[in-house]
PDB file of N, H, CA, C and O in Angstrom:
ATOM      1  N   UNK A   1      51.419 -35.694  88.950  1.00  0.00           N
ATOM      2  CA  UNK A   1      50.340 -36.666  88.869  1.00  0.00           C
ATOM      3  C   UNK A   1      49.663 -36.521  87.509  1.00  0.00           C
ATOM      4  O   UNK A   1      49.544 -35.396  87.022  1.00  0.00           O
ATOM      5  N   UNK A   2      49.268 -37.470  86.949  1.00  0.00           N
ATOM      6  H   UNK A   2      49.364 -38.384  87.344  1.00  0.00           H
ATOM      7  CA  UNK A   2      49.170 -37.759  86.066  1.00  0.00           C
ATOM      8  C   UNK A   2      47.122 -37.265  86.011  1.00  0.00           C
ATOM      9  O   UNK A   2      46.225 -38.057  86.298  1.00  0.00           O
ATOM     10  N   UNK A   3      46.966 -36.136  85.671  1.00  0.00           N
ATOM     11  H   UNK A   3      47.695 -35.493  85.438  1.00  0.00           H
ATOM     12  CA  UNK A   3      44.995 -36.033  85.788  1.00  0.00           C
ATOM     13  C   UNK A   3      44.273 -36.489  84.802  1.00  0.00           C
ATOM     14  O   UNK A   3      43.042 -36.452  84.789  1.00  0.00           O
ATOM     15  N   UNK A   4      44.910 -36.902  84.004  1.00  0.00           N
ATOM     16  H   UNK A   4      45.909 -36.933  84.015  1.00  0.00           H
ATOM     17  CA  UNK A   4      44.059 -37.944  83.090  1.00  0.00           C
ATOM     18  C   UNK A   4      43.632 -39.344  83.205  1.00  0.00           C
ATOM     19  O   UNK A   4      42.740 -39.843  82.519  1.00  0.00           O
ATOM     20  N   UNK A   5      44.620 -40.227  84.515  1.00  0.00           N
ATOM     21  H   UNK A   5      45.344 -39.822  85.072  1.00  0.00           H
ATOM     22  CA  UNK A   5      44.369 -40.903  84.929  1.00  0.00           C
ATOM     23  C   UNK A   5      43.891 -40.976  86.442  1.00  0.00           C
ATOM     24  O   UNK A   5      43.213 -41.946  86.780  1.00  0.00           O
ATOM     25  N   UNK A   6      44.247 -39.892  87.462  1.00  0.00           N
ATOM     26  H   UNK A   6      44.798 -39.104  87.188  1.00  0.00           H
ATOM     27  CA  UNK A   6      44.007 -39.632  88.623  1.00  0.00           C
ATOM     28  C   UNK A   6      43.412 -38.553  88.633  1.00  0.00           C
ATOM     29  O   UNK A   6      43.679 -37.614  87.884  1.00  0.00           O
ATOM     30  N   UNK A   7      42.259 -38.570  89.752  1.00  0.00           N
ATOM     31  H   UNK A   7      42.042 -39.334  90.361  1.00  0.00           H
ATOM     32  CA  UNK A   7      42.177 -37.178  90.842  1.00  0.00           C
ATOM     33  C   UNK A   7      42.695 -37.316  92.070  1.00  0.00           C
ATOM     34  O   UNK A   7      43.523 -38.194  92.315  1.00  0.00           O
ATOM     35  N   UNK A   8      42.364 -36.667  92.755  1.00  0.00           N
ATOM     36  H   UNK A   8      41.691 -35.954  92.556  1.00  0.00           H
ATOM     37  CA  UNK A   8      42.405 -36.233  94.406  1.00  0.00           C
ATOM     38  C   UNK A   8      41.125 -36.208  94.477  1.00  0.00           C
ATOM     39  O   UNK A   8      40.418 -36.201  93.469  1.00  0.00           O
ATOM     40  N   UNK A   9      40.595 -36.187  95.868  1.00  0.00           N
ATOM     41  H   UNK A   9      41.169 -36.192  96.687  1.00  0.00           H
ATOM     42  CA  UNK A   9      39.191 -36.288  96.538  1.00  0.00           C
ATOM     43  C   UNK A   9      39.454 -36.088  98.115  1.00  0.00           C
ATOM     44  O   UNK A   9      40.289 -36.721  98.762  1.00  0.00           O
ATOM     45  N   UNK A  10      38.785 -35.315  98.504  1.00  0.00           N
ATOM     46  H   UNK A  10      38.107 -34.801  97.978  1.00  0.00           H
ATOM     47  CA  UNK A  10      39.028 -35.031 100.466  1.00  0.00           C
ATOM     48  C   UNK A  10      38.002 -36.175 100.493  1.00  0.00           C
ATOM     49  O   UNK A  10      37.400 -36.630  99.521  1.00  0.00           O
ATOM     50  N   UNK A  11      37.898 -36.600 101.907  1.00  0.00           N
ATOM     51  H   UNK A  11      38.387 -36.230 102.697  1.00  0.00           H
ATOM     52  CA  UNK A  11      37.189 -37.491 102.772  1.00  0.00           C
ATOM     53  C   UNK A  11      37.708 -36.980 104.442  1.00  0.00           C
ATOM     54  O   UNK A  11      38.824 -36.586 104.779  1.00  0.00           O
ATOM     55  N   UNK A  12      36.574 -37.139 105.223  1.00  0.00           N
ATOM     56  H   UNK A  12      35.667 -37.459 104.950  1.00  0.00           H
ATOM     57  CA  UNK A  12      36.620 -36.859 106.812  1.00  0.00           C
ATOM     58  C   UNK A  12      38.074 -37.659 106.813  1.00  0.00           C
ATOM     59  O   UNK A  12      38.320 -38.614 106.077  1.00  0.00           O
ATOM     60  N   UNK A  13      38.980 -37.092 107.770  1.00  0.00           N
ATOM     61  H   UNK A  13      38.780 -36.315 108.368  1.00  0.00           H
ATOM     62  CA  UNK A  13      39.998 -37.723 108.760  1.00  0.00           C
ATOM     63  C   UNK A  13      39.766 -39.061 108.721  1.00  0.00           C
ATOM     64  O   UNK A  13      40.300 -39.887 107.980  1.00  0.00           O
ATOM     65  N   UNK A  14      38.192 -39.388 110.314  1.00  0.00           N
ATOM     66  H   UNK A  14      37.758 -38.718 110.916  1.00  0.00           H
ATOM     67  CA  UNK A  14      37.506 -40.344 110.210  1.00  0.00           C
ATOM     68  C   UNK A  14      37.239 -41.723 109.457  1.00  0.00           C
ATOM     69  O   UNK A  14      37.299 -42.886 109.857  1.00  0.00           O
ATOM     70  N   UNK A  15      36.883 -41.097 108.068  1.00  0.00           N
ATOM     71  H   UNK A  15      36.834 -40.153 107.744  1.00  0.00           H
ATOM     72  CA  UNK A  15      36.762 -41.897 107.085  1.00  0.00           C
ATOM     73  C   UNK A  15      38.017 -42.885 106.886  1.00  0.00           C
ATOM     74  O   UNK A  15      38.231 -43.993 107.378  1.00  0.00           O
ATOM     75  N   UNK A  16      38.983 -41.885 105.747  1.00  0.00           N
ATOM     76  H   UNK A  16      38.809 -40.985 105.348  1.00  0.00           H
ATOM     77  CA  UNK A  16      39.737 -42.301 105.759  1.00  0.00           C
ATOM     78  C   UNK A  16      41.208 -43.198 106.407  1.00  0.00           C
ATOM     79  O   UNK A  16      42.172 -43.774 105.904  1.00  0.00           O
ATOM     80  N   UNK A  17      40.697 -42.906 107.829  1.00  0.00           N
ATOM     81  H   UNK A  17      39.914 -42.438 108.238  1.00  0.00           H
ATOM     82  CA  UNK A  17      41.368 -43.968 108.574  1.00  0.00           C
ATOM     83  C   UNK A  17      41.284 -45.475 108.532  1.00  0.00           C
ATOM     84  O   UNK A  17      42.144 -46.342 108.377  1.00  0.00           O
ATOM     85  N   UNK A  18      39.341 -45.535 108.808  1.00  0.00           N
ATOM     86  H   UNK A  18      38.642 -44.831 108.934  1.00  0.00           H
ATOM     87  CA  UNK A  18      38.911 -46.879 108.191  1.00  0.00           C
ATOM     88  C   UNK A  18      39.190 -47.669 107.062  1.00  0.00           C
ATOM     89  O   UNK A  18      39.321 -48.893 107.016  1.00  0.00           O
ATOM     90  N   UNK A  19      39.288 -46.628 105.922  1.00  0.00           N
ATOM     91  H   UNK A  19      39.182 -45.635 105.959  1.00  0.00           H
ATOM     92  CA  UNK A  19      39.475 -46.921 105.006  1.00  0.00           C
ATOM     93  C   UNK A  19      41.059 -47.415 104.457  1.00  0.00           C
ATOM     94  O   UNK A  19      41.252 -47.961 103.371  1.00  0.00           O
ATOM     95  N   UNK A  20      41.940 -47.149 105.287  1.00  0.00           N
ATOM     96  H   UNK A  20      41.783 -46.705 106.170  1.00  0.00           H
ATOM     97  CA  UNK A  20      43.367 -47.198 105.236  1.00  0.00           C
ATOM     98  C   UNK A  20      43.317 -48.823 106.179  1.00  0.00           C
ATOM     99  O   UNK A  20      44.005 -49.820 105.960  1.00  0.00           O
ATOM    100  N   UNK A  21      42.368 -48.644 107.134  1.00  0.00           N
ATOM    101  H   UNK A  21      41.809 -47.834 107.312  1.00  0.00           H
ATOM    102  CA  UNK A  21      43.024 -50.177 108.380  1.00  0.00           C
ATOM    103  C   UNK A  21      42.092 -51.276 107.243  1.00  0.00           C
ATOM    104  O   UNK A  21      42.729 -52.292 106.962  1.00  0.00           O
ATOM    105  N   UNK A  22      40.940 -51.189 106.702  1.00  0.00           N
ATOM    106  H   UNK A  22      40.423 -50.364 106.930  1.00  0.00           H
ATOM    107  CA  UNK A  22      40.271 -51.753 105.920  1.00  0.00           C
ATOM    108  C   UNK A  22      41.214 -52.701 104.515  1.00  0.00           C
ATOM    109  O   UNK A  22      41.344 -53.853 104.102  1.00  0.00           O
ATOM    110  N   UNK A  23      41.660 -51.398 104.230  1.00  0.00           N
ATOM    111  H   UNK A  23      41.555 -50.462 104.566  1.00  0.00           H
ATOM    112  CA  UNK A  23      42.427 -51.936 102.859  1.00  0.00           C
ATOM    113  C   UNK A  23      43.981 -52.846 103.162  1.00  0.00           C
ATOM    114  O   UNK A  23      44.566 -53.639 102.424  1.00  0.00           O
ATOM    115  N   UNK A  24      44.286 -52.416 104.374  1.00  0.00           N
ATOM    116  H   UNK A  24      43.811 -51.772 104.973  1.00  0.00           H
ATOM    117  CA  UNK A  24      45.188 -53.375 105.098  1.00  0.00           C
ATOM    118  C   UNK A  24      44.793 -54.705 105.627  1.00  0.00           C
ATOM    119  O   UNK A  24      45.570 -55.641 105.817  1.00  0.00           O
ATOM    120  N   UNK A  25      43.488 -54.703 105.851  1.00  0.00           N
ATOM    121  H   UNK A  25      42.857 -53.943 105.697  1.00  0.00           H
ATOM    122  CA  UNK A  25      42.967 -55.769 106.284  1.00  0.00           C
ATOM    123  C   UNK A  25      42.800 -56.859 105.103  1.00  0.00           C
ATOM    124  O   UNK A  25      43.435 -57.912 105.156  1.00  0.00           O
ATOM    125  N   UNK A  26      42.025 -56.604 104.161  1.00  0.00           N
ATOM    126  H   UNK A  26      41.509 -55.749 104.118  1.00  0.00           H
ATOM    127  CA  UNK A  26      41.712 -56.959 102.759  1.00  0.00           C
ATOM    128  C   UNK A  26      42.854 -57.140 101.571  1.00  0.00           C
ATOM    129  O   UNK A  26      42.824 -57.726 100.489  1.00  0.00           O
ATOM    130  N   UNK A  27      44.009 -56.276 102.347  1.00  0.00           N
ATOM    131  H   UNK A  27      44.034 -55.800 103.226  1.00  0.00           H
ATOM    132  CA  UNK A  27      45.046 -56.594 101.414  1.00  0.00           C
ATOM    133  C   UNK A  27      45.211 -56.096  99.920  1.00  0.00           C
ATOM    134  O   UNK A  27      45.828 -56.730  99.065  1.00  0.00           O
ATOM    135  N   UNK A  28      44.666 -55.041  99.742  1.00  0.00           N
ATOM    136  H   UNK A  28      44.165 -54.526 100.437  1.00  0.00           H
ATOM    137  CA  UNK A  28      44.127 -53.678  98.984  1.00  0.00           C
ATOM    138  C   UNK A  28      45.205 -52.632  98.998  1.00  0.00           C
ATOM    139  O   UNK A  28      45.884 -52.551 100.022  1.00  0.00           O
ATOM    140  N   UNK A  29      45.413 -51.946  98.148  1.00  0.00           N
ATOM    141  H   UNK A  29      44.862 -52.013  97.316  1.00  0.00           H
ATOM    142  CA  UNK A  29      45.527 -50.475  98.140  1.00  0.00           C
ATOM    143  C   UNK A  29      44.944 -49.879  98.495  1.00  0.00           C
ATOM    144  O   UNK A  29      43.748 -50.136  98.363  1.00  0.00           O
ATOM    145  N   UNK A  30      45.315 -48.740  99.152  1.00  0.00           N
ATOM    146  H   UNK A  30      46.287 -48.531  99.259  1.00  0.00           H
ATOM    147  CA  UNK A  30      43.379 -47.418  99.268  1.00  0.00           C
ATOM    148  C   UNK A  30      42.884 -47.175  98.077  1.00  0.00           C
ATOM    149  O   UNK A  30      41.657 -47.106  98.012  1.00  0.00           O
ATOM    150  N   UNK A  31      43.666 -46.982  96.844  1.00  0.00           N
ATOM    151  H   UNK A  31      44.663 -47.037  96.897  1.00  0.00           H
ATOM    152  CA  UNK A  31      42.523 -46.541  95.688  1.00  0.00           C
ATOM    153  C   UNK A  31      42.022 -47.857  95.014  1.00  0.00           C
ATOM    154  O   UNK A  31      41.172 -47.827  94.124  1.00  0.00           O
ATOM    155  N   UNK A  32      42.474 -48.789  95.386  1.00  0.00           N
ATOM    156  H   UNK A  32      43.164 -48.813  96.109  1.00  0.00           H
ATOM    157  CA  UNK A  32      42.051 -50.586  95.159  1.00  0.00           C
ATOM    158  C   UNK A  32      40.509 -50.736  96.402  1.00  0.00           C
ATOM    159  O   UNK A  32      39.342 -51.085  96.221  1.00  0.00           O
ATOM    160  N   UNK A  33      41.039 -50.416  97.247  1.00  0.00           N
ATOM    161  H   UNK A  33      41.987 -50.132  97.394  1.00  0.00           H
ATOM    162  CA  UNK A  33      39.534 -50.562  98.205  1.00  0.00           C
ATOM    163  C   UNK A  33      38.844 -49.182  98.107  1.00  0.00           C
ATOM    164  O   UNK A  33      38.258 -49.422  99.163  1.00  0.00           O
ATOM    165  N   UNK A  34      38.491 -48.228  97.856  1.00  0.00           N
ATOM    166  H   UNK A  34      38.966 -48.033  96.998  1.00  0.00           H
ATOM    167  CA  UNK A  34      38.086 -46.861  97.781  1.00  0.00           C
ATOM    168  C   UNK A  34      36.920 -47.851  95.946  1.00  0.00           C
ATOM    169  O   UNK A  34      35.700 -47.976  95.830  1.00  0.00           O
ATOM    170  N   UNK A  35      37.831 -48.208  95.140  1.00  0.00           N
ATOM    171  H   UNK A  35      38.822 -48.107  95.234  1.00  0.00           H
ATOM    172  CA  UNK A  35      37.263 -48.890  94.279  1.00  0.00           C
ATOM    173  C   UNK A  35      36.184 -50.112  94.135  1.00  0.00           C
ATOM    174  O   UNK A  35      35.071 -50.387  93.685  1.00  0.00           O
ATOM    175  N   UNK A  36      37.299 -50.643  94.835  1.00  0.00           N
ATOM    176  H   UNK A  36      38.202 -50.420  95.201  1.00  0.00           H
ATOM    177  CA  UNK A  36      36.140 -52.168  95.128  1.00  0.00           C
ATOM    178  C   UNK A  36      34.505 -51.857  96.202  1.00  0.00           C
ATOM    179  O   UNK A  36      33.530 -52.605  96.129  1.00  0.00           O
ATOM    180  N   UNK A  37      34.574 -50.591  97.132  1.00  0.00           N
ATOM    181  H   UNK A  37      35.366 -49.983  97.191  1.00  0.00           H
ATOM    182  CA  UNK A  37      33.745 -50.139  97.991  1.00  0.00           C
ATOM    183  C   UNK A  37      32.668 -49.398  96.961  1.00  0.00           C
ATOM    184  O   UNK A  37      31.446 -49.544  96.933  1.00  0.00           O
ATOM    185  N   UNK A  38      33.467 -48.598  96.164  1.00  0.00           N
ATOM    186  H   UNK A  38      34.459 -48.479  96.187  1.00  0.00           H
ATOM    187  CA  UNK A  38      32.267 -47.928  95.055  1.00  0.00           C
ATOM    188  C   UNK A  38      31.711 -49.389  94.357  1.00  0.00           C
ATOM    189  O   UNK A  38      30.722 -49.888  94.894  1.00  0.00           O
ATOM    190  N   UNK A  39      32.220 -49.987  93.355  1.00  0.00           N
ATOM    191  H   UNK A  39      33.023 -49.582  92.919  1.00  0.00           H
ATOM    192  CA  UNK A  39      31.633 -51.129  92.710  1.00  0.00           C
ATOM    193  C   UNK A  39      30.743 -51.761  93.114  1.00  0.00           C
ATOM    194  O   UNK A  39      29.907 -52.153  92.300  1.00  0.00           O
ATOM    195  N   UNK A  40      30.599 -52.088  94.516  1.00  0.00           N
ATOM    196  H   UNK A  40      31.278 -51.770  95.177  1.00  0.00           H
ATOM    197  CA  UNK A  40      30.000 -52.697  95.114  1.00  0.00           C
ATOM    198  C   UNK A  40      28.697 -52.179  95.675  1.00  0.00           C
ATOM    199  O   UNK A  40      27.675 -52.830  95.890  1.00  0.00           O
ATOM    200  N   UNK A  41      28.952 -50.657  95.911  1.00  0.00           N
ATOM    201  H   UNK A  41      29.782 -50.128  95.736  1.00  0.00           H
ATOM    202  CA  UNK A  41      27.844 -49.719  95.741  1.00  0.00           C
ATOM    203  C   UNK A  41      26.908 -49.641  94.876  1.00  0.00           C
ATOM    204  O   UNK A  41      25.682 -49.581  94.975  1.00  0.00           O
ATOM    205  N   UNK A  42      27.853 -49.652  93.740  1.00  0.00           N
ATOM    206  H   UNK A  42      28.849 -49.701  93.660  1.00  0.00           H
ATOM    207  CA  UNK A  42      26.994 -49.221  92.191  1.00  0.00           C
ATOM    208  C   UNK A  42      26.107 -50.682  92.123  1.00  0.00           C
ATOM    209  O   UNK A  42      25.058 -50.753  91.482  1.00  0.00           O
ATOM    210  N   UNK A  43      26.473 -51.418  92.606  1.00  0.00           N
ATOM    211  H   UNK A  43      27.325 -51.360  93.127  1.00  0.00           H
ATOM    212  CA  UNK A  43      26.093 -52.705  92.120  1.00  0.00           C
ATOM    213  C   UNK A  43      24.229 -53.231  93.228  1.00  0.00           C
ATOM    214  O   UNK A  43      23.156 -53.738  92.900  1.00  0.00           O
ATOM    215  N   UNK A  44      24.703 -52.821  94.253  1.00  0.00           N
ATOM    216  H   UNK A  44      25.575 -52.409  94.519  1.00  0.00           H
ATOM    217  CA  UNK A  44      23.894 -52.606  95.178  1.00  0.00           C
ATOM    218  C   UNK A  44      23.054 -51.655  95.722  1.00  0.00           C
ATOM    219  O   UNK A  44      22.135 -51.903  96.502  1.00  0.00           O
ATOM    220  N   UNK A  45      23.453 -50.279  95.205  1.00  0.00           N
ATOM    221  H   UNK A  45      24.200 -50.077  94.571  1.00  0.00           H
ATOM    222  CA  UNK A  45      22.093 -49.401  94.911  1.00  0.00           C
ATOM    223  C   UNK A  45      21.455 -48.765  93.688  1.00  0.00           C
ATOM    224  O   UNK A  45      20.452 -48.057  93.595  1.00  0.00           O
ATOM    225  N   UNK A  46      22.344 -49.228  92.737  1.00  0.00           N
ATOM    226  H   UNK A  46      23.159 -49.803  92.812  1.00  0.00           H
ATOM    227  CA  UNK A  46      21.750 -48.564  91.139  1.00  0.00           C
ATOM    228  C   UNK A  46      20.952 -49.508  90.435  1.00  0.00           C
ATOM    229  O   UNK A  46      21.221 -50.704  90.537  1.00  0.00           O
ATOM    230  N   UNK A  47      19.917 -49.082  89.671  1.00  0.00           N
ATOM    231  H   UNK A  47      19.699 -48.109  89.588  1.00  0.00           H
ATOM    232  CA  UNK A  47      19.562 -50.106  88.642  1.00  0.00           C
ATOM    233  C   UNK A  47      20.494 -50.031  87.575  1.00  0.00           C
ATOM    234  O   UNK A  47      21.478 -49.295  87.512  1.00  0.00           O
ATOM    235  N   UNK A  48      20.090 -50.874  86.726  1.00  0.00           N
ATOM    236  H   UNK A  48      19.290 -51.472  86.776  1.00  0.00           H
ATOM    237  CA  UNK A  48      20.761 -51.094  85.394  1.00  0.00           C
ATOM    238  C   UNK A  48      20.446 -50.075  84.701  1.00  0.00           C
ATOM    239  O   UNK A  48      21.522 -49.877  84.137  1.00  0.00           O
ATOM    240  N   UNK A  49      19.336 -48.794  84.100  1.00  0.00           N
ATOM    241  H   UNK A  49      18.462 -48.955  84.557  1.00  0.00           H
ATOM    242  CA  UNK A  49      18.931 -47.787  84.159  1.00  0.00           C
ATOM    243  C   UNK A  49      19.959 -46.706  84.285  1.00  0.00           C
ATOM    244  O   UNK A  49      20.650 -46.130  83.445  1.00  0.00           O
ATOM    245  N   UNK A  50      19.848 -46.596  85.660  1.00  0.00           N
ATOM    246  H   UNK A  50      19.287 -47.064  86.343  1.00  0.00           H
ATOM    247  CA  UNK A  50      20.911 -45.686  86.270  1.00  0.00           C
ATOM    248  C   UNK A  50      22.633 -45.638  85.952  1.00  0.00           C
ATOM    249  O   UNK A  50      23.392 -44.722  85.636  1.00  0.00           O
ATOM    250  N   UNK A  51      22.816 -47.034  86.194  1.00  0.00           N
ATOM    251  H   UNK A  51      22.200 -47.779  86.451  1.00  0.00           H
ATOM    252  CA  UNK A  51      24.123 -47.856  85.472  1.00  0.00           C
ATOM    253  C   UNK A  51      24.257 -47.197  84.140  1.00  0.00           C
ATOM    254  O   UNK A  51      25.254 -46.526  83.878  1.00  0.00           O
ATOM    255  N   UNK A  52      23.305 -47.365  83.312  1.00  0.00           N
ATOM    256  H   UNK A  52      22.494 -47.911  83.525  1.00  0.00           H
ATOM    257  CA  UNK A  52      24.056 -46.617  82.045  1.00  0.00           C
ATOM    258  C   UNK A  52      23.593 -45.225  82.082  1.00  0.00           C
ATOM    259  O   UNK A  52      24.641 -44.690  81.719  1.00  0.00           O
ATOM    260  N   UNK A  53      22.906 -44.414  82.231  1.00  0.00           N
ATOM    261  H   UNK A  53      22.054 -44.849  82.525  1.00  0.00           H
ATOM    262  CA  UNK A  53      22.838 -43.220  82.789  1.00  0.00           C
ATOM    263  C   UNK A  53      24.055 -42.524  82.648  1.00  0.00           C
ATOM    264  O   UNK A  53      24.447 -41.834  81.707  1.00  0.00           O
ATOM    265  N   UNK A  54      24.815 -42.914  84.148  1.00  0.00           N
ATOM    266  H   UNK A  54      24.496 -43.474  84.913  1.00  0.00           H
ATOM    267  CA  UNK A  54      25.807 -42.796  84.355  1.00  0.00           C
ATOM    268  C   UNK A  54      27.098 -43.246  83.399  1.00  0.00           C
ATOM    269  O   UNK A  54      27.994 -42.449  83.120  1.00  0.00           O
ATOM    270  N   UNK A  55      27.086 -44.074  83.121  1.00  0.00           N
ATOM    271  H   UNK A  55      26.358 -44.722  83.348  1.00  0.00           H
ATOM    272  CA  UNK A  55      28.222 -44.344  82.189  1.00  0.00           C
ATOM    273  C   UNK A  55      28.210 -43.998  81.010  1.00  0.00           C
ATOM    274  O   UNK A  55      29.211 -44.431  80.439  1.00  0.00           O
ATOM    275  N   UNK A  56      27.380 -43.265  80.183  1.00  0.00           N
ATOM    276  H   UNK A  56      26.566 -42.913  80.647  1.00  0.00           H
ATOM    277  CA  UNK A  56      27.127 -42.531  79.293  1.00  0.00           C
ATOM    278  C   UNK A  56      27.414 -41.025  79.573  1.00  0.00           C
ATOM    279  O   UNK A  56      27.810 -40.214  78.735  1.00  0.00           O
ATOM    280  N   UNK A  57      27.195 -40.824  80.659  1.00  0.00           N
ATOM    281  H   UNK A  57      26.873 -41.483  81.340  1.00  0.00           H
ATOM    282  CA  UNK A  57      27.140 -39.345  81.220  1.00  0.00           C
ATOM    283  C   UNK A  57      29.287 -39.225  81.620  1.00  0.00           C
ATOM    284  O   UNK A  57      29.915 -38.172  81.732  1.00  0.00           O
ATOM    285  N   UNK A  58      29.647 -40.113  81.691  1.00  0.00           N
ATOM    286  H   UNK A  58      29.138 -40.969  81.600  1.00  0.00           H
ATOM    287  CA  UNK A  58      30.864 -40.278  82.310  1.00  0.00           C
ATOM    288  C   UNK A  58      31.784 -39.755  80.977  1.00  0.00           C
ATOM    289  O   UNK A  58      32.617 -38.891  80.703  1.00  0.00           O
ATOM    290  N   UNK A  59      31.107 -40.796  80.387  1.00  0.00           N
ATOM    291  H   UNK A  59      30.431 -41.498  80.609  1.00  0.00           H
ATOM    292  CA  UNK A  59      31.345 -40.766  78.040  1.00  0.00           C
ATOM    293  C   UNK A  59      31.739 -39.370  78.024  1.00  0.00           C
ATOM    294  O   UNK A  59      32.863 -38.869  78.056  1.00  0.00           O
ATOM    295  N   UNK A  60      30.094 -38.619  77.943  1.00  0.00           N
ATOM    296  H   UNK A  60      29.181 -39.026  77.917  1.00  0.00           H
ATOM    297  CA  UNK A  60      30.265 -37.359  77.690  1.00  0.00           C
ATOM    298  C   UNK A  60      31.290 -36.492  78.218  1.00  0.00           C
ATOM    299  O   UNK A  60      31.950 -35.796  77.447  1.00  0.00           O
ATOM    300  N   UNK A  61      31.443 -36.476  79.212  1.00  0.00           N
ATOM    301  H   UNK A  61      30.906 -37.041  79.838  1.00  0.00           H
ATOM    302  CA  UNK A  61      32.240 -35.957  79.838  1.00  0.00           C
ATOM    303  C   UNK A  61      33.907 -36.180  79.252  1.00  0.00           C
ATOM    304  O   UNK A  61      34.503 -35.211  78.781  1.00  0.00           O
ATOM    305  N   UNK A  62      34.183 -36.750  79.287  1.00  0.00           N
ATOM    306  H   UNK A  62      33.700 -37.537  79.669  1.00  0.00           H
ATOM    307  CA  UNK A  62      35.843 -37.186  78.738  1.00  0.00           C
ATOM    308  C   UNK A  62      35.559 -37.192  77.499  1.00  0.00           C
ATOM    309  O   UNK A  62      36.635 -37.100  76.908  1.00  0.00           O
ATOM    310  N   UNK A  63      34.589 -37.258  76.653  1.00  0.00           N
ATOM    311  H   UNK A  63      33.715 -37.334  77.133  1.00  0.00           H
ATOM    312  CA  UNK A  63      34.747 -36.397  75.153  1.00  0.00           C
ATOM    313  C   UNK A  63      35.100 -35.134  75.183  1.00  0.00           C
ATOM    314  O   UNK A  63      35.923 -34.662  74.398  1.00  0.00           O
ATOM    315  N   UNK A  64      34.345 -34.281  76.349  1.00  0.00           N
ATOM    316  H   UNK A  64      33.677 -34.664  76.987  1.00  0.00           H
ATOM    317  CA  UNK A  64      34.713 -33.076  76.248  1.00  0.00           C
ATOM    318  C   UNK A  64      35.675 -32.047  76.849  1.00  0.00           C
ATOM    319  O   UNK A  64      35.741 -30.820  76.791  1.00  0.00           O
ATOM    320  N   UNK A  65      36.530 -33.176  77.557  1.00  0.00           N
ATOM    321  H   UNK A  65      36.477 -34.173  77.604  1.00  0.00           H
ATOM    322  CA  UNK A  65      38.004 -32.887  78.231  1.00  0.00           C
ATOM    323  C   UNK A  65      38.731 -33.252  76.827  1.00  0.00           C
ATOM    324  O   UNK A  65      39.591 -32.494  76.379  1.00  0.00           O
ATOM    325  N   UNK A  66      38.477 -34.058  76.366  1.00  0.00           N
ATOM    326  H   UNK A  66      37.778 -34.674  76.730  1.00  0.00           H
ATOM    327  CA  UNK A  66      39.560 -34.527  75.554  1.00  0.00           C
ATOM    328  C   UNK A  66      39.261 -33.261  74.314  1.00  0.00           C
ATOM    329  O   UNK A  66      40.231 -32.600  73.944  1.00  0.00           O
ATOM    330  N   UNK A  67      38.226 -33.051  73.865  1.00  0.00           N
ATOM    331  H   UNK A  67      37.437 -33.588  74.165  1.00  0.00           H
ATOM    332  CA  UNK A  67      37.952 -31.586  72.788  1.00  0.00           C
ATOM    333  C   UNK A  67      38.598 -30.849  73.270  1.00  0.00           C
ATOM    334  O   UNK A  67      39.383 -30.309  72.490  1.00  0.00           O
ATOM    335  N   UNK A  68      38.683 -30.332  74.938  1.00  0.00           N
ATOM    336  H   UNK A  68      38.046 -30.770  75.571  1.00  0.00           H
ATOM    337  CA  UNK A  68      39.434 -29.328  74.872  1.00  0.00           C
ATOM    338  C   UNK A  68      40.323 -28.971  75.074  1.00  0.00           C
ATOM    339  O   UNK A  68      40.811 -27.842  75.121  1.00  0.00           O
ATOM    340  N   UNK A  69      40.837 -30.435  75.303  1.00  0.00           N
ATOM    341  H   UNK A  69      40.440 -31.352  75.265  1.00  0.00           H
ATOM    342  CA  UNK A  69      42.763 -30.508  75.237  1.00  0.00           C
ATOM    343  C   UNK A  69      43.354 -30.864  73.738  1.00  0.00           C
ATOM    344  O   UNK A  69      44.574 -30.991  73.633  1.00  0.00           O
ATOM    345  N   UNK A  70      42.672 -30.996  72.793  1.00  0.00           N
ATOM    346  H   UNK A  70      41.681 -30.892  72.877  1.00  0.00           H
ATOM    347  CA  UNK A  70      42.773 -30.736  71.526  1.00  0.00           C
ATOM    348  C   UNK A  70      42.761 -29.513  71.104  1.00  0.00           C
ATOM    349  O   UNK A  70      43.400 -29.175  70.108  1.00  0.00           O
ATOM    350  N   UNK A  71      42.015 -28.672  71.823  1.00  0.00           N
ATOM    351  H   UNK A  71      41.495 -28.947  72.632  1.00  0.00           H
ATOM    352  CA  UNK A  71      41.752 -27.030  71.443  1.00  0.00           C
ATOM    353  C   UNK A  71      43.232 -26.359  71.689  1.00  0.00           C
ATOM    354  O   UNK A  71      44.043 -25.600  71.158  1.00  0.00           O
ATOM    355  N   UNK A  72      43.026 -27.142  72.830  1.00  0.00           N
ATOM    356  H   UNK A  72      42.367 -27.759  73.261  1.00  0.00           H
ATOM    357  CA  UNK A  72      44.171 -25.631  73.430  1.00  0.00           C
ATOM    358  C   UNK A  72      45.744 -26.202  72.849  1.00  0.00           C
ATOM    359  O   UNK A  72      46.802 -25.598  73.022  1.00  0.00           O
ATOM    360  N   UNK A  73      45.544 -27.810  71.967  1.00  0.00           N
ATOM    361  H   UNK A  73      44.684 -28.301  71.827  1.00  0.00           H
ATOM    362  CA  UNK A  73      47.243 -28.143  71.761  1.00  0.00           C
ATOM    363  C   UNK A  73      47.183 -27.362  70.312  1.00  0.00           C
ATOM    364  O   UNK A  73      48.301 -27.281  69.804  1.00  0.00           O
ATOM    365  N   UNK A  74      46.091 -26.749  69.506  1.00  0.00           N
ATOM    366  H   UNK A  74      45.183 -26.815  69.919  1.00  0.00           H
ATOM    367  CA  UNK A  74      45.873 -26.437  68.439  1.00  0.00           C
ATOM    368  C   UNK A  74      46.373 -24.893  68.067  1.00  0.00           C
ATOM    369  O   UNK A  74      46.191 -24.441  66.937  1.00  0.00           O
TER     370      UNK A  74
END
């Protein structure tokens, strides 16, 4: 698997069942509806504020994966 483009993430049994008959329902992938369910989140409980907050904070972050997969190819 490719971790620069994917993770893994646990979720309850539970959950993820819904989330499997859901994305069948909708006609989705699970990481297509797992997606469209966050978006729709972000969209509906964050301000715009928070929105970049976060997506700045996301920035940082993968600058500093990417520094240190530069380090260690060095």
């Amino acid at each position: 698997m490719d971790t620069t483009k994917w993770k893994s993430i646990l979720v309850p049994r539970d959950v993820y069942e819904e989330i499997i008959v859901i994305a069948h329902v909708e006609n989705r992938t699970i990481s297509g509806q797992l997606r469209y369910i966050f978006e729709n989140w972000k969209i509906d409980h964050l301000s715009a504020n928070d929105q970049d907050y976060i997506a700045g904070k996301v920035k940082e972050m993968r600058e500093e994966e990417l520094a240190k997969a530069r380090a260690l190819e060095a």
